[in-house]
N, C-alpha and C positions, 0 to 999 in steps of 0.2 A: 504493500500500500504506500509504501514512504515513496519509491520511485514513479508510483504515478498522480501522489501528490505534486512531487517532483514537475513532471511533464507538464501539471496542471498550471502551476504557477508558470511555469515559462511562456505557456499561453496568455496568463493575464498579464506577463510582463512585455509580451510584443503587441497587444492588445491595449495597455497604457500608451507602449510608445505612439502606437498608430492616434489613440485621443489625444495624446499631448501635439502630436504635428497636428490634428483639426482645431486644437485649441489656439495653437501659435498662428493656425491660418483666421480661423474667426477674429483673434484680436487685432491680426495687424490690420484687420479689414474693418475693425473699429476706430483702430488709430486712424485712418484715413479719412476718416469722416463718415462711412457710409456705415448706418445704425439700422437695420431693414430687421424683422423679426424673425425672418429665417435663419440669418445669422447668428441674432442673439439667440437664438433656440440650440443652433450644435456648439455653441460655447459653452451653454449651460449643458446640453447632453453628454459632452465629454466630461465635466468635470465631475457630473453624476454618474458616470460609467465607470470612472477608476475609483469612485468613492463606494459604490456597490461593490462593484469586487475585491476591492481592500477588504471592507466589512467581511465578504464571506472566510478570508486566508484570516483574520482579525488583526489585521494591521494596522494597529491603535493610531498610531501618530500618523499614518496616513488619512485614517479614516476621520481624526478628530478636525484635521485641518482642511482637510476638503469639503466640510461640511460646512466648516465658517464661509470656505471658497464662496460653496454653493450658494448658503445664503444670500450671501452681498450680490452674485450675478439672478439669482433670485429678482431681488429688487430691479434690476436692469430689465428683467424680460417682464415685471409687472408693471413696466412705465415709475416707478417711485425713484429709480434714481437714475440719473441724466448719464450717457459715456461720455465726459467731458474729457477732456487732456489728459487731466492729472488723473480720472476717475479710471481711464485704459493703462495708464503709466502702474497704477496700481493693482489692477490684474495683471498685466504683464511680470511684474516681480512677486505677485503670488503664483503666477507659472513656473517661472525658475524654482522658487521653493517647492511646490508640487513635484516640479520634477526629479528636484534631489532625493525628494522624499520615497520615491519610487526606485531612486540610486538606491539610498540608503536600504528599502527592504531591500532591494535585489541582488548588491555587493554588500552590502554592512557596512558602508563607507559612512561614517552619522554626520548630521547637518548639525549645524551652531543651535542650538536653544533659541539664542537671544536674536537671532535671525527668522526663526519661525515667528517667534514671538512677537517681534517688530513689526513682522510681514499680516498677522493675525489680527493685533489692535490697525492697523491700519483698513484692514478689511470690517473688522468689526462697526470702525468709525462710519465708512461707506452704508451699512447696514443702519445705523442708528439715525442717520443726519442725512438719508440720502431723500426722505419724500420730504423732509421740509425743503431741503434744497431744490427739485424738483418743482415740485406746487410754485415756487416762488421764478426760477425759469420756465413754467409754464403759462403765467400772469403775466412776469416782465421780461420781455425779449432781451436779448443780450446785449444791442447796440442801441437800447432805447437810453435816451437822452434827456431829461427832467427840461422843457422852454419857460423860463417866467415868465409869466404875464403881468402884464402892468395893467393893472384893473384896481380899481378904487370903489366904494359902494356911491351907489346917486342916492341922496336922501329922498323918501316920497314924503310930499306933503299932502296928509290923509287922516282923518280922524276913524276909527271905527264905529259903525253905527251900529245901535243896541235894537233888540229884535227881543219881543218878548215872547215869552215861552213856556207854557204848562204843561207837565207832563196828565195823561189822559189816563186813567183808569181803567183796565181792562180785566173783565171777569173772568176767572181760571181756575179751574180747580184737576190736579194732579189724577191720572186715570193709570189705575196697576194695570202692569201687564202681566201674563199668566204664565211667564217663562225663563228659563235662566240663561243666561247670553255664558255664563260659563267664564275661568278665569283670566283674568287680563294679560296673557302671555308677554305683552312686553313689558306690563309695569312689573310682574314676578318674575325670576329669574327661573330657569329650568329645574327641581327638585331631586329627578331624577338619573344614577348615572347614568353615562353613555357606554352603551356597550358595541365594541365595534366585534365583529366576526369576519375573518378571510381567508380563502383557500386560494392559495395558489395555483395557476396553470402550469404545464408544464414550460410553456413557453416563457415564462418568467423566466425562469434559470437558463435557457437555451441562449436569448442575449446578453446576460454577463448581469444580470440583477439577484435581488435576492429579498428573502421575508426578513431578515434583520434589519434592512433599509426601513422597512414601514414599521417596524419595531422600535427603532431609535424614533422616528420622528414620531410615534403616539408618543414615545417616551417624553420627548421635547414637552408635545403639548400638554401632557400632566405636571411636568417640570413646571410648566410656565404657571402654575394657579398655587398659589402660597400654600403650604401643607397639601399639594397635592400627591394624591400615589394611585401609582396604577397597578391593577392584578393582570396581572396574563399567565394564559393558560393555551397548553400545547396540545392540540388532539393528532393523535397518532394510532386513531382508532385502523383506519387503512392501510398501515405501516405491517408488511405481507414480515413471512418469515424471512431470517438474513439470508440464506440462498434465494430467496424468490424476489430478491430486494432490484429491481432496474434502477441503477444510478440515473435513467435520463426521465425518468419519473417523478413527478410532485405526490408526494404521500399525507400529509401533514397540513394540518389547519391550526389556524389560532384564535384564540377570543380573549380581547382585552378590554374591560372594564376602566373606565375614566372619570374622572371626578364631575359630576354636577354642570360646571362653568365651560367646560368645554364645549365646543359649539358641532354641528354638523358640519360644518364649514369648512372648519380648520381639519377636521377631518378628511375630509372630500380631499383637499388639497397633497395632504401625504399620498394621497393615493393616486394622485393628477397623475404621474406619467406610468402607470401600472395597472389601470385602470382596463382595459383592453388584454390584458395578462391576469386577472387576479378580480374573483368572486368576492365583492364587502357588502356587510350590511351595515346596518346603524341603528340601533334601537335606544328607546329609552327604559329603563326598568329601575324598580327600586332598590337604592344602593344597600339595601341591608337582606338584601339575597344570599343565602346561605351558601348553596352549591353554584357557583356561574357556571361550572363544566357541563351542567346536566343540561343549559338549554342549548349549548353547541352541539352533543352530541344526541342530543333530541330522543331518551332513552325516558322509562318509565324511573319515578321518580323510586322507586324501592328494586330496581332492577340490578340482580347483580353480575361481578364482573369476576372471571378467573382473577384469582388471588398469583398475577405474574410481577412481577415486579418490573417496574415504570424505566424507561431507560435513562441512561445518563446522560441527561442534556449538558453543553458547555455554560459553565459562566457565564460568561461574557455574552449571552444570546438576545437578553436586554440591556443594552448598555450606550449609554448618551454619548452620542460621535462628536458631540459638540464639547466646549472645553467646562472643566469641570465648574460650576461654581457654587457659592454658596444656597442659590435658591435651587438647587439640585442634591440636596443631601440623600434623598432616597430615590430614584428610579423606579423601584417596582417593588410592590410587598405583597403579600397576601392581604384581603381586605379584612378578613378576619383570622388572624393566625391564630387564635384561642380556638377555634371552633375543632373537631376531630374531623379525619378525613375520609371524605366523601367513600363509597363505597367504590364507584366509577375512576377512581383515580387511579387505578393500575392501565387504564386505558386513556388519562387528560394528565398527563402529570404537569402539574404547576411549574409555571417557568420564571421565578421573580428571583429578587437579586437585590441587596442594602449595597449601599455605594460604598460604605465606611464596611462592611466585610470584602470587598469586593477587591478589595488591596491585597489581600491574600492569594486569591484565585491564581490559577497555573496560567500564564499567558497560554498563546497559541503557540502550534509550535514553527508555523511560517513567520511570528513576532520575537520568537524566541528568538528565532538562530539572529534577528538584529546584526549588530555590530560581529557578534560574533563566528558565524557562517557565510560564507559568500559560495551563493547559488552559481553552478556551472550555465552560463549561457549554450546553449542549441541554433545554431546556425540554420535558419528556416527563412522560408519567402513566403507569401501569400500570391498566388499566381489565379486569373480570370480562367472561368473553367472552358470560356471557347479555345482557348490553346491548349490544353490539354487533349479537350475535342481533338483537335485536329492532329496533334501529334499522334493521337490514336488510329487515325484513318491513314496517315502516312505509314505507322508500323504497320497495320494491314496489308498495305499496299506491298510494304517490305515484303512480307510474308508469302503474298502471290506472286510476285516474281522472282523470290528465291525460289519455290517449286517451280515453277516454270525451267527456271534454270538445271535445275536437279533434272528437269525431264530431256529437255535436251541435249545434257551431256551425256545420256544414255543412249541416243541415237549416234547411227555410226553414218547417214546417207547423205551425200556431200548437202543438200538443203540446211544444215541443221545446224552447221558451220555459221553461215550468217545469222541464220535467227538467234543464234547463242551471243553474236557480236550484240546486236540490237537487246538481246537481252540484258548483258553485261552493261550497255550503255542505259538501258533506263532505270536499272539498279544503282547506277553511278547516279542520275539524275535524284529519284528518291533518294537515296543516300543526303545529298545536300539540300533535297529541302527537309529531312529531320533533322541536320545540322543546323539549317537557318528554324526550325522552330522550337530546337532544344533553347538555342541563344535568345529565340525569343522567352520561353520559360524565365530565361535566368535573367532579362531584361529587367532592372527597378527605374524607376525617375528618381533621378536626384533630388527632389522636392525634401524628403527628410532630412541630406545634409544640408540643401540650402536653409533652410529652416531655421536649424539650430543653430546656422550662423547669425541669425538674428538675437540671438543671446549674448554669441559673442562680444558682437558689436555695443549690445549695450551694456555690459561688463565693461571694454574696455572705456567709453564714453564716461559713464560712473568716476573712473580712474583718474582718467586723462583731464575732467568735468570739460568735456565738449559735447556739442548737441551736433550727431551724426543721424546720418537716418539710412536705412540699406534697403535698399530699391531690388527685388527678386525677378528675374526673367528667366523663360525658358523651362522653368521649373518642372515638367512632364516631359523633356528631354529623357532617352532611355538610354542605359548604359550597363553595364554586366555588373551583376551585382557585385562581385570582388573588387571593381572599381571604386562601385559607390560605399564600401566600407573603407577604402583608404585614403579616399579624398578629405576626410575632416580635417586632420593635422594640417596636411600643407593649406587647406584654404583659413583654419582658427588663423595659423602664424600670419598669412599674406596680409587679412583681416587687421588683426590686433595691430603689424607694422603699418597697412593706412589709414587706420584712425592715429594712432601715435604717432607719425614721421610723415605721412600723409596731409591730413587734413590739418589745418594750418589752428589758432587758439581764434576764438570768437575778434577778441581786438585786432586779432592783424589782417583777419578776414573783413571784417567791416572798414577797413581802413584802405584793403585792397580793392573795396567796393565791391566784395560777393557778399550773400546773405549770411549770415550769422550763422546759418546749419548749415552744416556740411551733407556732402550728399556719397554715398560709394552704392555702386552699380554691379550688380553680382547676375553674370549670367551665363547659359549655355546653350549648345546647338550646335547641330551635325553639320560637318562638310569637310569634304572629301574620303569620307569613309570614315571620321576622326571626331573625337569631339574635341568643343573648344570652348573652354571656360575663361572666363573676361573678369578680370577686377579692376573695375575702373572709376579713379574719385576726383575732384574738381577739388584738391588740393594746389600748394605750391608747385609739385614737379618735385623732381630731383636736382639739388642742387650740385650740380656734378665737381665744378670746382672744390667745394667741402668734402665730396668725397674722394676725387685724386690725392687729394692733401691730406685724405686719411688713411686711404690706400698706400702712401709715399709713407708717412709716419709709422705706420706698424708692420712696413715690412712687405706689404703684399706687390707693389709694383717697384722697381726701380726708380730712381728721382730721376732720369733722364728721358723716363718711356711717355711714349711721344702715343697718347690712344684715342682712336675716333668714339664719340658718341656713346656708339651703342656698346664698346667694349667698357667705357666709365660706369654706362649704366648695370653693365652684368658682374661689375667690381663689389656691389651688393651681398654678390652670391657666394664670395669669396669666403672662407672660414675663413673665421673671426674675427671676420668685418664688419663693427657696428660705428657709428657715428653721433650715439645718445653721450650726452654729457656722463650721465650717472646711473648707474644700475635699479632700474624698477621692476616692480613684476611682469609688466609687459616687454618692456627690452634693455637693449646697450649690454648682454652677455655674450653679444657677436653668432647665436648659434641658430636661431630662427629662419632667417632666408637660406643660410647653406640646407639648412633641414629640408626646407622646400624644394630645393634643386635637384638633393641626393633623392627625396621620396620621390617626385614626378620620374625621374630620369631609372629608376627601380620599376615605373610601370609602363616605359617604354615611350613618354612623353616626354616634353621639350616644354621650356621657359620663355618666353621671347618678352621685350621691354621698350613701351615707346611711352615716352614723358616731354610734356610742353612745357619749362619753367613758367610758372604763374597759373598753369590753366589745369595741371593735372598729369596724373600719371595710372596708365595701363597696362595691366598684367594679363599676357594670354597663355594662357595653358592647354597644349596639345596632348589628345591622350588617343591610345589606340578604343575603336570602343569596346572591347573585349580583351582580354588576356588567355583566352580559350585558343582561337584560331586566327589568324588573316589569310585574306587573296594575295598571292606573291606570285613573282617570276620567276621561272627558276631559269639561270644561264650560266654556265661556264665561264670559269678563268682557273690556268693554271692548271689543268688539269684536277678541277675540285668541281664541282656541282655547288651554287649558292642560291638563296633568296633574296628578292629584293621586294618590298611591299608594293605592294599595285599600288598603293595610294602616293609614293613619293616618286614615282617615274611620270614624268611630262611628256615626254617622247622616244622614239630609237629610231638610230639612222646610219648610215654609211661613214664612213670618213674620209673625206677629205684632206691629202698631207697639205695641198696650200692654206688652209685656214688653221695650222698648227704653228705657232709660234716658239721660239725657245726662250727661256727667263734666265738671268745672270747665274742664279744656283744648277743650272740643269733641266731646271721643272719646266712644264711645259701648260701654256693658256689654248685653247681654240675659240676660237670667231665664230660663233653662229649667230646670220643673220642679222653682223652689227654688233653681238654684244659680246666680252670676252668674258671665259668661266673657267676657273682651273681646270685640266686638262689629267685623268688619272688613270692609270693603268693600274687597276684593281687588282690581280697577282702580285701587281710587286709591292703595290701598299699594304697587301696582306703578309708578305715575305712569303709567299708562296714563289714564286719565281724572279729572275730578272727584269731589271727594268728591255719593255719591248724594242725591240729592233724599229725602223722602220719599214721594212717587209712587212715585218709582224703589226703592226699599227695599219695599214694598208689591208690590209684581209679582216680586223677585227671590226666590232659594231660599238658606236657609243651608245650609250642611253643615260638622255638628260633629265639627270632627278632635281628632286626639291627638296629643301628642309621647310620645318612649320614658320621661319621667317621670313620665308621668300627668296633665299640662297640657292642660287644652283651651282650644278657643277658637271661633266663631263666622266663619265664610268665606260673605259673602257674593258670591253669583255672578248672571249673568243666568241660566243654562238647566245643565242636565246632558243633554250629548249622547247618552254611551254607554262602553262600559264593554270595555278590548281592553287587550293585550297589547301593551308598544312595548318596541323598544330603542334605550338607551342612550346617547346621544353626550357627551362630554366637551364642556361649553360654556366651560372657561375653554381646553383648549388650542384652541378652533376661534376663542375669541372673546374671553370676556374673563369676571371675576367678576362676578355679578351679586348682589346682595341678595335672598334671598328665593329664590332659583332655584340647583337642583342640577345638573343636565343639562337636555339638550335632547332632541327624538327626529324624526324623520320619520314624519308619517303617509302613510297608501295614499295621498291626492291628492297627494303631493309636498312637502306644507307643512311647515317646520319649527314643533314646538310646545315651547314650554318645561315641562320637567318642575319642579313646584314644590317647595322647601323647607319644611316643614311647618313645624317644630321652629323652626326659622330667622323665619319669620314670628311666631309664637307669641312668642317672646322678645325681636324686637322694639317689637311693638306693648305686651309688657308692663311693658318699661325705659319706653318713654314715658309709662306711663300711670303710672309709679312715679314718676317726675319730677314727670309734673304734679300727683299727689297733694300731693309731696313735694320740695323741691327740693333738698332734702338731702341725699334719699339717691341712690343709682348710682353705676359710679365712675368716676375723674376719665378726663379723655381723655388 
């Protein structure tokens, strides 16, 4: 049972994460102005959906603060409190708490106290102050303006004239009437208690709710009436034997009796969004009812019951989610503990709970393990079941043309020959599209990490006290899921360095004449086989001179190195290049941007850097969209078989020796069509063979790649094979780094081929040819 507790929770834990990304998506759609009630409706359902499921694991400290959450967003979906600025700014940092608090069950990582606490009274305050607020923006518009009027009174000159007046005498005499109008319900107050009764559906628990939600909150409403208490009582009359027990079944009803002043109302409302899930009654009956069990289970009043004994319900089953206080000293009691017990109670066992014994009680054991257990995470997706559909029809399809094939290699009559080619080719065909619809399976949208980068941001903002604002594009953009788990680090770091080093302090931006908030631009989108992530902010730029000069001071360039632009600006990415005066949480430890270069360049993408002083600076990040497979060419050099990615070749062509140029070091540029581009005989950069003849340059083929900044260059090869689909193998854990080479792959005859570094090559052979123009410039080793 513990391991599919186990399972359980991992479900409600990817199940929080998924409400916390519709929460961060409803808020920010609050912040923006737009207040529409749909939205405030899945801001309130998510934050009621991790607070129902906490409840069931009993994850106190989750459950108690979500319910204040709920509260306060409560008020927002009844109209009583306005989402002003500061009123969004305020759920937003009860999301952050919420979400650590869902860290904290799930790693045992524990959140500050005094940070909950802070986060709590401010929500609280929301809840307390928000309809007066309200009412008062709903009377006085916001940019209404008080005009004095210059009015003076005009005196009338008028005397009143007197009117005389007797009152008339009129004959009456009082006639009974012969009936009781019955009592005045609203000058009396209600005498008798409320007794609620409900049976859950099964469908309840099938979407992530639960009967202790509506538990807590009778509980709430008896709390709220001074000396008030409630009895509840558990029927588990239906509760089959433990083998016969179906876990996706509702078994169990409850009847909770409530003090007098409680209203149907306040009732109704606990049960608002369960309502459609879940059988309630509401009676009124007199509070000095001996047995309550007997009218839930609707049984004759001397009827008896096997003498079995009643099961062990948890503690904690009535227990106020809300934070403890004084006017809550008791939750649930029995209404008459003096009385002896019911005959029927081996079948209703009473479910009450004193708050001051309740100190004792055995937490849960998903509360237990707290700080102290850290739950193994399960690496799982949620995938749309028409893709599965389909990849189903493709396996079929496999499956018919594998027999097919099977039959015709058992024919021996020359016919059988071809139709066996044809065969083998539409196997090949299937084949790739369960390939393209595996990688559709394992396709996520990046939307979760961009998300959470919206935390970031305002984390570092808090820090830095600048007013940023991060703008999300693209965000349904698809990419393989192993991507989108390794992208947070490098985009947190890019992040935290453009608001810190970035976006410029309020006074220098107001002084530069841009608006006081800063603005950074996070986005993504496919092209050319690639995706391509943008961070881009309307900051200062880079100030490149302060960086050479820091570059020069610690070492990383030569004082004499003479560098264009765009090498000043990748001086960034340098270990241990920072340019922060002083070490803060966010930076000046020099290791943030080198992290981002070695992680992107680990997933086979590339960094590129274009900055305007004054107007801003852009970060584009090229990634393959998978790690699984790519389209590549496969050709010859050296007598080696290699890959080259479909997506970084622009063209292939013949050579030409007149448009070969030689260069002072030896190397060699070509002219195509006007523009020159290092010139590479790909064996001998690899040290697979000599640098080529020209004979040898004369018989072979170039093919003009590109890197993700728009560099080309000139590969020369002996042949191009053919053009197929490989996958993937990691050559430095099988082997070791190579220069020049990304991965490796296996083709059909067995042979391992190297998959080539495009980018990597290109910027090679362009440092040496900068040397040997120049031996000044590059930087030092």
């Amino acid at each position: 049972m513990s391991d599919d507790m186990d399972d359980i929770l991992q479900v409600f834990y990817q199940e929080c994460d998924e409400q916390l990304q519709e929460l961060e998506r409803g808020l920010a759609v609050l912040a923006d102005g737009e207040s529409g009630q749909e939205t405030i409706n899945a801001v309130f359902r998510a934050v009621h959906s991790i607070k129902g499921g906490a409840a069931s694991f009993g994850l106190d400290n989750l459950v108690r603060f979500a319910h204040v959450f709920e509260s306060s967003l409560d008020g927002l979906r009844s109209g009583r409190v306005v989402p002003t600025p500061d009123v969004v700014k305020t759920f937003l940092k009860a999301m952050d708490v919420l979400s650590d608090l869902v860290t904290e069950a799930r790693e045992g990582t524990p959140v500050d106290p005094a940070r909950i606490a802070e986060s709590q009274v401010e929500l609280e305050a929301i809840i307390s102050t928000g309809g007066a607020a309200s009412a008062q923006a709903d009377i006085i518009p916001q940019d209404f303006v008080p005009v004095p009027m210059d009015f003076e009174p005009v005196p009338m000159d008028f005397e009143p004239v007197p009117v005389a007046f007797e009152p008339v005498p009129v004959a009456f005499e009082p006639v009974p009437v012969d009936f009781d109008f019955g009592a005045d319900t609203q000058a009396e107050p209600a005498t008798g208690c409320l007794v609620v009764t409900f049976r859950p559906h099964d469908a309840l628990y099938e979407r992530g709710d639960d009967a202790r939600n509506m538990l807590n909150g009778l509980a709430d409403l008896a709390a709220g009436v001074p000396g008030g208490h409630m009895t509840t009582t558990c029927d588990f009359s239906a509760l089959p034997v433990f083998e016969a027990v179906d876990p996706l079944k509702s078994y169990l009803a409850w009847r909770v009796v409530l003090p007098p002043e409680v209203t149907e109302d306040s009732v109704t409302a606990v049960f608002d969004w369960v309502s459609d899930a879940c059988d309630v009654t509401t009676t009124r009956e007199d509070g000095a009812q001996a047995n309550p069990a007997a009218a839930l289970l609707d049984e004759e009043p001397h009827a008896q019951a096997p003498a079995v004994p009643a099961p062990t319900v948890p503690d904690n089953v009535v227990q106020d989610s809300a934070p403890v206080t004084a006017a809550r000293d008791v939750v649930a009691e029995h209404a008459h503990p003096t009385e002896p017990a019911s005959p029927v109670a081996s079948t209703a066992a009473p479910v009450s709970q004193d708050v001051h014994a309740a100190g004792g009680a055995h937490p849960h054991p998903a509360a237990a393990g707290g700080a102290a257990r850290k739950t193994e995470q399960q690496a799982s997706i949620r995938v749309d079941l028409h893709r599965i559909d389909g990849l189903m029809d493709l396996v079929g399809e496999l499956v018919i043309a594998q027999a097919a094939i099977e039959s015709l290699s058992r024919r021996t009559d020359p016919a059988a020959a071809q139709e066996l080619m044809q065969g083998i080719g539409s196997m090949q065909s299937l084949t790739r599209d369960i390939q393209d619809a595996v990688m559709a399976v394992r396709a996520q949208p990046v939307r979760g990490v961009f998300q959470r980068m919206q935390r970031v941001v305002r984390e570092a903002c808090s820090m830095t006290k600048k007013d940023v604002v991060l703008t999300l594009e693209g965000e349904d953009t698809e990419v393989d899921r192993t991507l989108v788990e390794k992208l947070t680090d490098p985009l947190t770091h890019m992040l935290r360095n453009a608001v810190d080093h970035g976006i410029e302090k309020v006074e220098d931006r107001l002084a530069a004449g841009k608006p006081a908030q800063g603005h950074i631009l996070l986005s993504a989108g496919h092209r050319s086989g690639r995706i391509l992530i943008t961070i881009k902010d309307d900051g200062a730029g880079i100030n490149r001179q302060r960086v050479l000069e820091t570059a020069i001071k610690r070492g990383i360039v030569a004082p004499d190195a003479q560098l264009t632009d765009d090498e000043i600006n990748n001086l960034i990415f340098a270990p241990g290049f920072s340019t922060a005066a002083t070490v803060s949480d966010l930076s000046g430890r020099g290791v943030g941007m080198d992290v981002v270069k070695q992680a992107i360049l680990s997933l086979g993408g590339r960094v590129a850097i274009q900055s305007v002083p004054g107007e801003g600076t852009t970060f584009s990040l090229s990634l393959p969209l998978t790690l699984a497979v790519l389209d590549g060419m496969l050709i010859a050099a050296g007598g080696s078989t290699m890959v080259i990615p479909i997506s970084s070749v622009v063209e292939a062509m013949m050579i030409d020796q007149r448009d070969v140029y030689v260069l002072p070091d030896g190397g060699n540029v070509i002219s195509i069509r006007g523009s020159c581009m290092p010139f590479i005989p790909l064996a001998a950069a690899l040290g697979l063979a000599q640098k080529p003849s020209d004979e040898d340059i004369r018989e072979a083929v170039i093919l003009v790649v590109e890197n993700e900044s728009g560099g080309r260059a000139a590969l020369v090869v002996d042949e191009i094979r053919d053009q197929t689909q490989v996958v993937i193998k990691s050559i430095e854990k099988n082997y070791r780094q190579i220069e020049g080479v990304s991965a490796a792959t296996i083709l059909g005859d067995g042979s391992v081929s190297l998959i080539l570094d495009v980018s990597a090559l290109i910027a090679a052979t362009v440092g040496r040819m900068d040397k040997a123009l120049d031996p000044r410039r590059g930087m030092a080793a």
